[in-house]
C-alpha positions as CSV (number, residue, x, y, z in Angstrom):
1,X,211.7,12.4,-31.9
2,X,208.9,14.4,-30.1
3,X,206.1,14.4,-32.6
4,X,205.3,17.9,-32.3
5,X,209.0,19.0,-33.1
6,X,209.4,19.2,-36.7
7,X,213.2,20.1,-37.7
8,X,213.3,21.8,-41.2
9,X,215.0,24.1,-42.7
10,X,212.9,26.9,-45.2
11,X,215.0,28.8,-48.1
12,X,212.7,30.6,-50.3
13,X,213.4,27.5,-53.3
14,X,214.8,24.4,-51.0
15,X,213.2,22.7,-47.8
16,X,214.3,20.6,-46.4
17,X,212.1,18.2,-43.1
18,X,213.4,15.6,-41.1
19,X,210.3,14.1,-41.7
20,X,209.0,11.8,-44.4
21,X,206.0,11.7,-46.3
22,X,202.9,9.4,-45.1
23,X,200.1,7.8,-47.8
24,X,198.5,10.7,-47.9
25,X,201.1,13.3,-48.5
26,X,201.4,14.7,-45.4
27,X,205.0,15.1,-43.5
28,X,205.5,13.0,-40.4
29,X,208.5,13.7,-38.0
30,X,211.1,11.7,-38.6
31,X,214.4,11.9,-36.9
32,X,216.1,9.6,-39.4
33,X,214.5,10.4,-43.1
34,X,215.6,13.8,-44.5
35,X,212.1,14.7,-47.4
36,X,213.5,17.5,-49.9
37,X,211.2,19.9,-51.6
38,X,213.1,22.1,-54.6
39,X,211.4,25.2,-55.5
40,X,208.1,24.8,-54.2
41,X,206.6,28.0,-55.5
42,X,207.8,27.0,-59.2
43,X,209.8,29.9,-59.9
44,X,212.4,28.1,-62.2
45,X,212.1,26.0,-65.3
46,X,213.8,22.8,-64.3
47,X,215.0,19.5,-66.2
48,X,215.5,15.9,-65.3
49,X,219.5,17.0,-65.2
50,X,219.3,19.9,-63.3
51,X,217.0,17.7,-60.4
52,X,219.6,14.9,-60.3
53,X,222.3,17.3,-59.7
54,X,220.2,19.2,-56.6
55,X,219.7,15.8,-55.3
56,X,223.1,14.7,-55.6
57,X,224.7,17.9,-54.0
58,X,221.7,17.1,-51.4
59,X,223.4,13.8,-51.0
60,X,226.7,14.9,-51.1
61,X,225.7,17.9,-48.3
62,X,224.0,14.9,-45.9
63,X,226.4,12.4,-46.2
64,X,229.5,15.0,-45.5
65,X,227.6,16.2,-41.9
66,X,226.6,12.4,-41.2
67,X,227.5,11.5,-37.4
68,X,226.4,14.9,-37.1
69,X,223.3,15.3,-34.3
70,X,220.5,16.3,-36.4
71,X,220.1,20.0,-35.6
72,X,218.0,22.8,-36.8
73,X,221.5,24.6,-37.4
74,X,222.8,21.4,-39.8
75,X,219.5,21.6,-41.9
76,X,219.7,25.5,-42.2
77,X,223.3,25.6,-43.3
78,X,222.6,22.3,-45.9
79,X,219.0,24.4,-46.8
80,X,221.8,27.5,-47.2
81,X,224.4,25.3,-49.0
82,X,221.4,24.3,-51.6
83,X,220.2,27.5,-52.5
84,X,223.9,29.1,-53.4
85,X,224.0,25.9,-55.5
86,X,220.3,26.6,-56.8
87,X,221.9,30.3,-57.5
88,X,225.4,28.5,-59.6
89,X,222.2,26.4,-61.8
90,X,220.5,29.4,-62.8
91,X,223.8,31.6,-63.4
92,X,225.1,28.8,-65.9
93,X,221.8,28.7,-67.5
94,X,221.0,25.2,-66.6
95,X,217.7,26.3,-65.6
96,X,215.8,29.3,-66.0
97,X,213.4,31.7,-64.4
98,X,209.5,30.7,-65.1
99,X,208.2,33.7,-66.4
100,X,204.7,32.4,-66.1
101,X,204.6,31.7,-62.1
102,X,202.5,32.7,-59.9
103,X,204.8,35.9,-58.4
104,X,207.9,36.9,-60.8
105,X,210.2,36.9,-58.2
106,X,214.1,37.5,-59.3
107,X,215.4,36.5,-55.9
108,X,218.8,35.7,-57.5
109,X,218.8,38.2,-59.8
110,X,217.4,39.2,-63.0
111,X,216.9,37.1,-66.1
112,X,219.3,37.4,-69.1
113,X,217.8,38.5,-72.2
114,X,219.7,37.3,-75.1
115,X,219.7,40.6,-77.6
116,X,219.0,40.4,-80.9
């Protein structure tokens, strides 16, 4: 892979680089190693269950495209396929919103609040 081409894909709570991570934490092209960030501005409370299962489905989405020429177009729609799964999480209340990030966003809509 050319070094400065850097296939990702960018949803506002999943990237995704064909790239893996080097000693010092930075991404370096990589036309075989898929690196997965999940909500890197922190807007949802996530646990160890909820993870597993974005890495699983993550799993799932690379394995089902496999054979597939790595394309910005196959990251995008598995980057696109992750966030609508991101979207069931937080509508089943397996994670929530964080109410004390840094921008209170409601990209997928707003919280519940539980009355009374």
């Amino acid at each position: 892979m050319d070094n400065a081409m850097l296939l990702k894909s960018t949803t506002r709570h999943i990237r995704i680089f064909a790239a893996e991570l080097d000693k010092d934490g930075e991404l370096v092209p990589h036309d075989r190693v898929l690196t997965l960030d999940i909500d890197p501005d922190n807007e949802f409370i996530w646990n160890e269950d909820a993870l597993q299962k974005v890495y699983r489905k993550f799993d799932d989405l690379v394995e089902a495209s496999s054979g597939a020429d790595l394309t910005d177009y196959n990251l995008r729609r598995i980057g696109s396929d992750l966030e609508h799964f991101v979207r069931s999480l937080l509508q089943n209340a397996e994670i929530s919103y964080n109410l004390n990030a840094r921008v209170a966003n409601y990209s997928m809509g707003l919280p519940r609040v539980e009355a009374e």
